[in-house]
C-alpha positions as CSV (number, residue, x, y, z in Angstrom):
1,X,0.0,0.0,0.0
2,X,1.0,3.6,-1.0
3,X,1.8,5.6,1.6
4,X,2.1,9.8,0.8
5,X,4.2,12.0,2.6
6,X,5.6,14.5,0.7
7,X,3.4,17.5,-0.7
8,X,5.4,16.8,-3.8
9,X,4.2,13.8,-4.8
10,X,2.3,13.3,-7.9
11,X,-0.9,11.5,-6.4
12,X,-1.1,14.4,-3.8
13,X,-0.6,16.8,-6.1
14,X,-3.0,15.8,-8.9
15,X,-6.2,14.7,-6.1
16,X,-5.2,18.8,-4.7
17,X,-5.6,19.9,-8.2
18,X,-9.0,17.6,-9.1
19,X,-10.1,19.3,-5.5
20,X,-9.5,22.8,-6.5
21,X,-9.6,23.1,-10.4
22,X,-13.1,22.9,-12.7
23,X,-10.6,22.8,-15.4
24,X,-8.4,19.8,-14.3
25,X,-12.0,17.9,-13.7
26,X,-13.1,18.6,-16.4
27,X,-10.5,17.3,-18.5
28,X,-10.0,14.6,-16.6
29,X,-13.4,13.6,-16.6
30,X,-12.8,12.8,-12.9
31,X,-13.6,14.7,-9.2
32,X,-13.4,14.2,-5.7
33,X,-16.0,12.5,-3.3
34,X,-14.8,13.6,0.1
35,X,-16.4,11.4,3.5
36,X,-17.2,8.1,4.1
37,X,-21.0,8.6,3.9
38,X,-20.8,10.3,0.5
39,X,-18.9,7.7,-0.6
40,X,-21.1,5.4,0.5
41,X,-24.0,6.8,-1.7
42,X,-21.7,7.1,-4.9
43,X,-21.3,3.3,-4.5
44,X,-25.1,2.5,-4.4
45,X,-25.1,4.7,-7.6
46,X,-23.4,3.1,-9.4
47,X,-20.5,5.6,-9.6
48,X,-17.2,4.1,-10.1
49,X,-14.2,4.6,-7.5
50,X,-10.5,5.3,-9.3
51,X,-8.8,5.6,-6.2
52,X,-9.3,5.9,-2.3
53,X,-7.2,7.7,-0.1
54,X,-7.3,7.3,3.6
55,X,-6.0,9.2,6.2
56,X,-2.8,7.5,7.9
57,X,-3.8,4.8,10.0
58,X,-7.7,5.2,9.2
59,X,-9.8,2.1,8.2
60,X,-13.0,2.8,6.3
61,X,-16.1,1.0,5.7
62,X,-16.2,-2.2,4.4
63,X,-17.9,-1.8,1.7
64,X,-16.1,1.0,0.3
65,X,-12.5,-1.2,1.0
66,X,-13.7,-4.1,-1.2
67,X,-14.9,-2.2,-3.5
68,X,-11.4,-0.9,-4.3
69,X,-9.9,-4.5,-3.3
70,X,-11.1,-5.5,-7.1
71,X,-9.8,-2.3,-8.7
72,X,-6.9,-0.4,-7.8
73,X,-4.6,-0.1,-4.4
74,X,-5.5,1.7,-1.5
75,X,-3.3,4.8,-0.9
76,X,-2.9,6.3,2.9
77,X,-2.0,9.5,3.3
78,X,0.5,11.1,6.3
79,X,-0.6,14.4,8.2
80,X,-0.8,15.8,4.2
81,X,-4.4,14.3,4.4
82,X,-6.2,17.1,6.3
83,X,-4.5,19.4,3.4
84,X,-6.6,17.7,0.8
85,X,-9.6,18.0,2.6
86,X,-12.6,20.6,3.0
87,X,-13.4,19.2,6.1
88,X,-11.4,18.9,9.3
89,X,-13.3,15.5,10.4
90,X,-13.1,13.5,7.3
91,X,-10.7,10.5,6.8
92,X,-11.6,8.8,3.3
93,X,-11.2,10.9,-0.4
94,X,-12.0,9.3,-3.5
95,X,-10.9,10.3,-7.0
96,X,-14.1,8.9,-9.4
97,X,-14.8,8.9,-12.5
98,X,-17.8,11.3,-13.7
99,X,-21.1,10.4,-15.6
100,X,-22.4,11.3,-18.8
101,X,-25.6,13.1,-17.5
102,X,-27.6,13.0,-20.8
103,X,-30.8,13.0,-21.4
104,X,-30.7,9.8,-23.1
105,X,-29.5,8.3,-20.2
106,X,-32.7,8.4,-17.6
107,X,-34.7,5.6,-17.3
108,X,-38.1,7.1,-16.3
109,X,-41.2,5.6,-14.8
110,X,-44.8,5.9,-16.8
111,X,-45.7,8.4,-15.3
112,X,-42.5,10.3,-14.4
113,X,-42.0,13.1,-11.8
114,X,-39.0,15.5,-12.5
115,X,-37.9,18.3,-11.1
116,X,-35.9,20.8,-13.7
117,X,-33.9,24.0,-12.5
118,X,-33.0,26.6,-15.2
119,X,-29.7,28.1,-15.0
120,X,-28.8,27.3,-11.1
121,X,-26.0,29.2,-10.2
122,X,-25.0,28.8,-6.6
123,X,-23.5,25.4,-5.7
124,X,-25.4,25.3,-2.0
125,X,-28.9,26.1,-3.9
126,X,-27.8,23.5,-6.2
127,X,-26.8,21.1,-3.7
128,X,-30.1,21.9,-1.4
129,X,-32.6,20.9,-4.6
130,X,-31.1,17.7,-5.1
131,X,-31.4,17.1,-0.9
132,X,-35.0,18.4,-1.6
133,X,-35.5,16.2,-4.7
134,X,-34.4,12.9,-3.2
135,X,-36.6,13.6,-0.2
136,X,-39.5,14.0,-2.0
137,X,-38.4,10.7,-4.7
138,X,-38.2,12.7,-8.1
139,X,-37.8,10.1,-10.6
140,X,-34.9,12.8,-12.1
141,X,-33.5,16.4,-12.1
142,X,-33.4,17.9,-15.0
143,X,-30.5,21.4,-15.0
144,X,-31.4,23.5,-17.9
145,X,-28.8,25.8,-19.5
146,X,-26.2,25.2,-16.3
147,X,-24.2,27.4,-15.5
148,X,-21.5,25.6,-12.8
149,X,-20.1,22.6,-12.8
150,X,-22.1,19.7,-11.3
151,X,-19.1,18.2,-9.6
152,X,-18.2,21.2,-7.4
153,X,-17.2,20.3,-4.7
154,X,-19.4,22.3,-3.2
155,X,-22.2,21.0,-4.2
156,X,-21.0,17.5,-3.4
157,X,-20.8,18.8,0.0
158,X,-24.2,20.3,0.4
159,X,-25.8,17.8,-1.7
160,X,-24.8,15.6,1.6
161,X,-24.2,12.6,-1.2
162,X,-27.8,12.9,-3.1
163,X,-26.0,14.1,-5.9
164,X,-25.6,10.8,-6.5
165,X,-29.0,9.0,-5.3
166,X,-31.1,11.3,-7.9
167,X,-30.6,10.8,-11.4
168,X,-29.5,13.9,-13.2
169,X,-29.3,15.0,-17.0
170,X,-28.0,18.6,-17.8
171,X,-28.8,20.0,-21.6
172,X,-29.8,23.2,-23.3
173,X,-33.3,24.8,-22.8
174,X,-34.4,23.5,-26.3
175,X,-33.3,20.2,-25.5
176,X,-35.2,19.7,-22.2
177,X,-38.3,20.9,-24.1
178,X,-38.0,18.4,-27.0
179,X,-37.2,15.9,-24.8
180,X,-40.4,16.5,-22.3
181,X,-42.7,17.4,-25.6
182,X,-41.1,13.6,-27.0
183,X,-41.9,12.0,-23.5
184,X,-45.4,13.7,-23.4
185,X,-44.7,15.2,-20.0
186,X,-46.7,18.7,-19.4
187,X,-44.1,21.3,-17.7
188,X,-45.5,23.6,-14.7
189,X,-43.2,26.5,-14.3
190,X,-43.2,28.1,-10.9
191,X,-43.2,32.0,-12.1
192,X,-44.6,35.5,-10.8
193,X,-47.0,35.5,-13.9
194,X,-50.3,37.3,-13.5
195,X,-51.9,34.5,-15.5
196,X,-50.0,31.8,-12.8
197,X,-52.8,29.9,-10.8
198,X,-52.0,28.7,-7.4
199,X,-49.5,25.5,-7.8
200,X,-52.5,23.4,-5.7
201,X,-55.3,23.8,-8.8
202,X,-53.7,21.3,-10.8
203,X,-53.8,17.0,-11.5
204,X,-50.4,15.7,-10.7
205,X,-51.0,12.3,-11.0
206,X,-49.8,11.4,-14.0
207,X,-46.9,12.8,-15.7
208,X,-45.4,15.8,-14.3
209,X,-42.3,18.4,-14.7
210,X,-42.1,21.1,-11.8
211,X,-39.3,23.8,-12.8
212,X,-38.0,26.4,-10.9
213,X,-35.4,29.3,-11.8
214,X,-32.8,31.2,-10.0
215,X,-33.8,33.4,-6.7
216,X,-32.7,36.7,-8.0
217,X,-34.9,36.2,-11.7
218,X,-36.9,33.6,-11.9
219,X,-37.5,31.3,-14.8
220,X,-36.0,33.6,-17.8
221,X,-38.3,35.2,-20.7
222,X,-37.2,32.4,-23.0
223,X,-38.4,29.6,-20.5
224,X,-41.8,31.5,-20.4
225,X,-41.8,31.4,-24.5
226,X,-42.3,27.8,-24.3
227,X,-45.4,26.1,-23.8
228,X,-45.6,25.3,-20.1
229,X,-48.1,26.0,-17.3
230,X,-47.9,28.9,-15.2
231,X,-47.7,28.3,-11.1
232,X,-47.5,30.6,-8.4
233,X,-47.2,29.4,-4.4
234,X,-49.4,32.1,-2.6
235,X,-47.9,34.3,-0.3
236,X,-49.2,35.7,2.9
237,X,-46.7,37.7,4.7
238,X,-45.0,40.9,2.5
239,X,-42.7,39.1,1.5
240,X,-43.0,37.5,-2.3
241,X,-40.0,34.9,-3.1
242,X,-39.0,32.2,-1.3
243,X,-35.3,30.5,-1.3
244,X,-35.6,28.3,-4.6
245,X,-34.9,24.8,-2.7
246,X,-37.5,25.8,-0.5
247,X,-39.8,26.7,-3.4
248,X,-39.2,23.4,-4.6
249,X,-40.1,21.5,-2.0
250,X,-43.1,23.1,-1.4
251,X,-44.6,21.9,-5.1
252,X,-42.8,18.8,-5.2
253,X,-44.7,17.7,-1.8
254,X,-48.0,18.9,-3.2
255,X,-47.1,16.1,-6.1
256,X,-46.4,13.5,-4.1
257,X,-49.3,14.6,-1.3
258,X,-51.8,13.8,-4.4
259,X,-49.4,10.6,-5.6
260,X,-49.8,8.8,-1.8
């Protein structure tokens, strides 16, 4: 077994690199999954483990040591490892290989229950609607026109591992619309539309996209070109917007309230 000691060393260096860099992921077409409990859900979805790198003297779950027991060698890490971590309390890091996340890709029940989320920016909003998403059992997350990178680590982080429990495809505006028009699945789009009808009035039984925009616009212009429905969640206080993961989870509860 590997052991790292040295700052200098070419495993340390790249897995500080794959850590920091949306460039070095991306070309690599690899990122980091830091905590045993993250790890954990990246295994039960199917994600595949490159490389696991303990803290010196750590042993991790069982699961996660034979799963790299049939690929490649464990490496353990000196007092470096707390250098190549976010947190302070984790022991276990694993360089994994990244998915796909097309469209093509999603297996979806017959009467499928998405969640979309046009343009997210912020890697904790993005990380808090898949938490909201796999809490409520969406049978995907669709992220239209994205604008960061999925594999942040921060939204590995806040995702608290459902990043990898909820099946995800990311694609162009257009291409989330053909796709839904192909699958036959009517879009509601929460949006501060004087022709949006509370988000209650409506059959969610059967097939059934809720999208939500950003927090400081909305759904943009050109999402409102497209032929969806209209939604609004009435507000009683003086305020009128709500966190968007919050938003979220106040219409995808409504669809599953009506489903069970």
């Amino acid at each position: 077994m590997l052991l790292i000691s040295s700052s200098q060393n070419i495993h340390f260096k790249r897995v500080k690199a794959l850590q920091e860099k949306a460039r070095k992921r991306k070309e690599e077409k690899r990122f980091i999954i830091e905590g045993e409990k993250e790890i954990m859900h990246a295994l039960e979805g199917s994600f595949e483990l490159e490389q696991l790198y303990l803290k010196e003297g750590h042993i991790p779950e069982k699961e996660i040591e034979e799963n790299k027991r049939k690929n490649e060698d464990i490496v353990m890490v000196s007092s470096l490892f707390e250098r190549l971590c976010y947190r302070s309390t984790s022991k276990v890091i694993a360089v994994t290989k990244a998915k796909n996340h097309s469209l093509s890709d999603l297996n979806l029940s017959q009467h499928p229950f998405i969640l979309i989320a046009e343009s997210p920016e912020k890697p904790g909003n993005i990380g808090a609607l898949l938490r909201t998403a796999d809490a409520m059992a969406v049978d995907a997350v669709l992220i239209a026109d994205p604008k960061t990178e999925l594999y942040n680590p921060n939204v590995i982080r806040s995702s608290v591992g459902c990043l990898f429990s909820v099946p995800i495809a990311m694609a162009s505006r257009s291409e989330v619309f053909s796709f839904l028009k192909e699958k036959d699945i009517p879009v509601y789009s929460a949006a501060l539309k004087e022709n949006a009808q509370a988000y209650t009035g409506f059959d969610y039984t059967k097939a059934t996209a809720i999208a939500v925009g950003t927090e400081n616009s909305g759904l943009s212009e050109a999402w409102m070109a497209e032929e969806s429905t209209p939604i609004i969640i009435p507000m009683l206080g003086k305020n009128d917007s709500l966190n968007v993961s919050v938003a979220a989870g106040i219409l995808l509860a409504e669809v599953q309230r009506q489903r069970n």
